[in-house]
C-alpha positions as CSV (number, residue, x, y, z in Angstrom):
1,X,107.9,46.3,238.2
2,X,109.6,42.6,238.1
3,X,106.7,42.1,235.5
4,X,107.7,44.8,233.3
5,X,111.4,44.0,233.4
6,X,111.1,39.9,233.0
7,X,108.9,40.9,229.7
8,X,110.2,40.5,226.3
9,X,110.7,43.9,224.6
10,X,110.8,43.6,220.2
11,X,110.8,47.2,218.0
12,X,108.8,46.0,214.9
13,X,111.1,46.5,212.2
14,X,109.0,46.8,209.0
15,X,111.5,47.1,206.5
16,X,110.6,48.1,203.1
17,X,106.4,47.1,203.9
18,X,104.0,49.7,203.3
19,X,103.0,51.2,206.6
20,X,99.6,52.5,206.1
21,X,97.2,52.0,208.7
22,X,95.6,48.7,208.8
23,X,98.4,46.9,206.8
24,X,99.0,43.1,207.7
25,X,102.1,44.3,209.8
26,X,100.4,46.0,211.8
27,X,97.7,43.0,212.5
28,X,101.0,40.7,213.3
29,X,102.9,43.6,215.6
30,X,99.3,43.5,217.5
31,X,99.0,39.4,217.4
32,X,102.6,39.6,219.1
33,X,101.4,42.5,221.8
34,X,98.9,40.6,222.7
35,X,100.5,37.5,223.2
36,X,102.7,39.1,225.7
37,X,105.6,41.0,223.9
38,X,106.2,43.8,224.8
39,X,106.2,45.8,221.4
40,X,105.9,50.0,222.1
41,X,103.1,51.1,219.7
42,X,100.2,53.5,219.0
43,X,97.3,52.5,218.3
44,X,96.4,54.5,215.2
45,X,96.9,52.2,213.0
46,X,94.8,49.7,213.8
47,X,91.6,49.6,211.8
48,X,89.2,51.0,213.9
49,X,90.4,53.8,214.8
50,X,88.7,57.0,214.9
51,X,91.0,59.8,214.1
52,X,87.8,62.4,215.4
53,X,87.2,60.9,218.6
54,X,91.1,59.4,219.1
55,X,89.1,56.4,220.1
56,X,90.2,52.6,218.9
57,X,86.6,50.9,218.5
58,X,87.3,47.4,219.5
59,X,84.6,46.0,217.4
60,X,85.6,46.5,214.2
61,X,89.2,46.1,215.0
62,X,87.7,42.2,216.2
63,X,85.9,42.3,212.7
64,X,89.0,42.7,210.9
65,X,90.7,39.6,212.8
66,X,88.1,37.5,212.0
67,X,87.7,38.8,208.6
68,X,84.6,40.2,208.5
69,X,85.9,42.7,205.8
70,X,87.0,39.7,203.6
71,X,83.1,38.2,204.4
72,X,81.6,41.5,203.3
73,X,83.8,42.0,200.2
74,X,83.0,38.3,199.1
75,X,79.4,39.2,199.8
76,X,79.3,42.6,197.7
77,X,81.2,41.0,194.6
78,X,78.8,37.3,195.1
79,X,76.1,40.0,194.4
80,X,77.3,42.4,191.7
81,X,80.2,40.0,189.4
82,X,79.7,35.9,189.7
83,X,82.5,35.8,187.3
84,X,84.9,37.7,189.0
85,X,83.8,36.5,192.3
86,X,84.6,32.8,191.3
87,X,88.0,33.5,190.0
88,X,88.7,35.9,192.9
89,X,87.8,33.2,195.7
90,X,88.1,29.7,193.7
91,X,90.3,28.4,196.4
92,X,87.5,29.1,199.0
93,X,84.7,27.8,196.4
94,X,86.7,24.6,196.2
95,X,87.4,24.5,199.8
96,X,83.8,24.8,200.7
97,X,84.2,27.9,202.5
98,X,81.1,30.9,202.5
99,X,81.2,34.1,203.5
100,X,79.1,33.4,206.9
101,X,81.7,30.6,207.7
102,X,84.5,32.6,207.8
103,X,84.4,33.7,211.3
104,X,84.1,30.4,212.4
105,X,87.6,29.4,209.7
106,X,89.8,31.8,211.9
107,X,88.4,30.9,214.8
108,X,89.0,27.4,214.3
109,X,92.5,28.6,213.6
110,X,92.9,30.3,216.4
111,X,92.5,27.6,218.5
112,X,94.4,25.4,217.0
113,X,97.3,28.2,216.9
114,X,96.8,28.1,221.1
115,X,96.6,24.1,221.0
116,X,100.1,23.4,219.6
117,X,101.5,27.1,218.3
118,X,104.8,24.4,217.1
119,X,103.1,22.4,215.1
120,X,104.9,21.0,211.9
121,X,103.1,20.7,208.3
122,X,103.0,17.0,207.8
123,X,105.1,16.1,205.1
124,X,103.3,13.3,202.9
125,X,105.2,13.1,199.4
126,X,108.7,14.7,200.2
127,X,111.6,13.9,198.4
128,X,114.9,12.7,199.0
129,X,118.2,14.5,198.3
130,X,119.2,12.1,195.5
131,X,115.8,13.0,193.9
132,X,116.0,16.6,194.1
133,X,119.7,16.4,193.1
134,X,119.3,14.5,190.0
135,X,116.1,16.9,189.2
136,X,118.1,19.7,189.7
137,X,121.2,18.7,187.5
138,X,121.5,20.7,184.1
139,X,123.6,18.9,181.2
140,X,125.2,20.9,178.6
141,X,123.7,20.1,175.0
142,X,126.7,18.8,172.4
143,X,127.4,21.6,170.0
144,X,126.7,20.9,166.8
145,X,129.2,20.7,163.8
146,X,129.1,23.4,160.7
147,X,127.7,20.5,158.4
148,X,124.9,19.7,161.1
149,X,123.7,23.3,161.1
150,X,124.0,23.6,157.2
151,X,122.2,19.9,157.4
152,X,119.5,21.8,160.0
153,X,118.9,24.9,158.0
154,X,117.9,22.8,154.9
155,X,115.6,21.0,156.8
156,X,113.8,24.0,157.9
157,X,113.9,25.7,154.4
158,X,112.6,22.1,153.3
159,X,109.8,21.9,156.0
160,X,108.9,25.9,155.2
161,X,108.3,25.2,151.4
162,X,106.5,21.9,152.2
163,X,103.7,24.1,154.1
């Protein structure tokens, strides 16, 4: 019972998220209840579960979290649409990435997640606050007098009868 009461307890708070089964929040809620939060849940929205049998079928539940479905679906459109499939994964094209490697991308990830879960993105070309200050600074355009918008409109009309 000190186990229990020395856990962590979260209610997953979805907001305005769609809650259907197998949404993404639902695939974070069970990353967190399995790394030891204690996060009260049922497990019918997982995908894998069999609403016949009331049976969560751990396979394809692992499937989903190394995105099998993703492999599949890149498969299936690599088959029937090239053109659709190379605008749909041209980050993965460019990255080198197949549908057979996929498996091996997250669990890459994984580990590295386990290795260092703190870890920082390097930052290689930030920029100071003076830069992004005086990138960010918005100067009010001189307004014009009545004879330089009379002056404008003829050159208009004069550029409009020129063509």
């Amino acid at each position: 019972n000190e186990a229990e009461s020395s856990t962590f307890k979260a209610n997953l708070d979805v907001g305005l998220h769609r809650t259907s089964t197998g949404a993404r929040v639902f695939g974070a809620m069970k990353g967190a209840s399995d790394g030891g939060i204690l996060v009260p849940h049922s497990e019918k929205r997982f995908p894998g579960y069999d609403i016949e049998t009331k049976e969560l079928d751990a396979e394809t539940l692992k499937n989903y979290i190394f995105g099998q479905h993703v492999a599949e679906y890149m498969e299936t459109l690599a088959d029937d649409d090239e053109e659709r499939y190379k605008s749909q994964f041209q980050q993965y094209i460019d990255d080198d990435v197949e549908a057979d490697g996929l498996e091996e991308l997250y669990s890459e990830a994984h580990a590295a997640i386990r290795e260092d879960p703190w870890k920082k993105p390097e930052r290689s070309n930030t920029k100071s606050k003076e830069e992004w200050k005086a990138e960010s600074k918005k100067y009010k355009t001189q307004r014009l007098t009545k004879e330089q918008k009379e002056q404008r409109v003829k050159e208009r009309i004069a550029e409009l009868r020129a063509e």
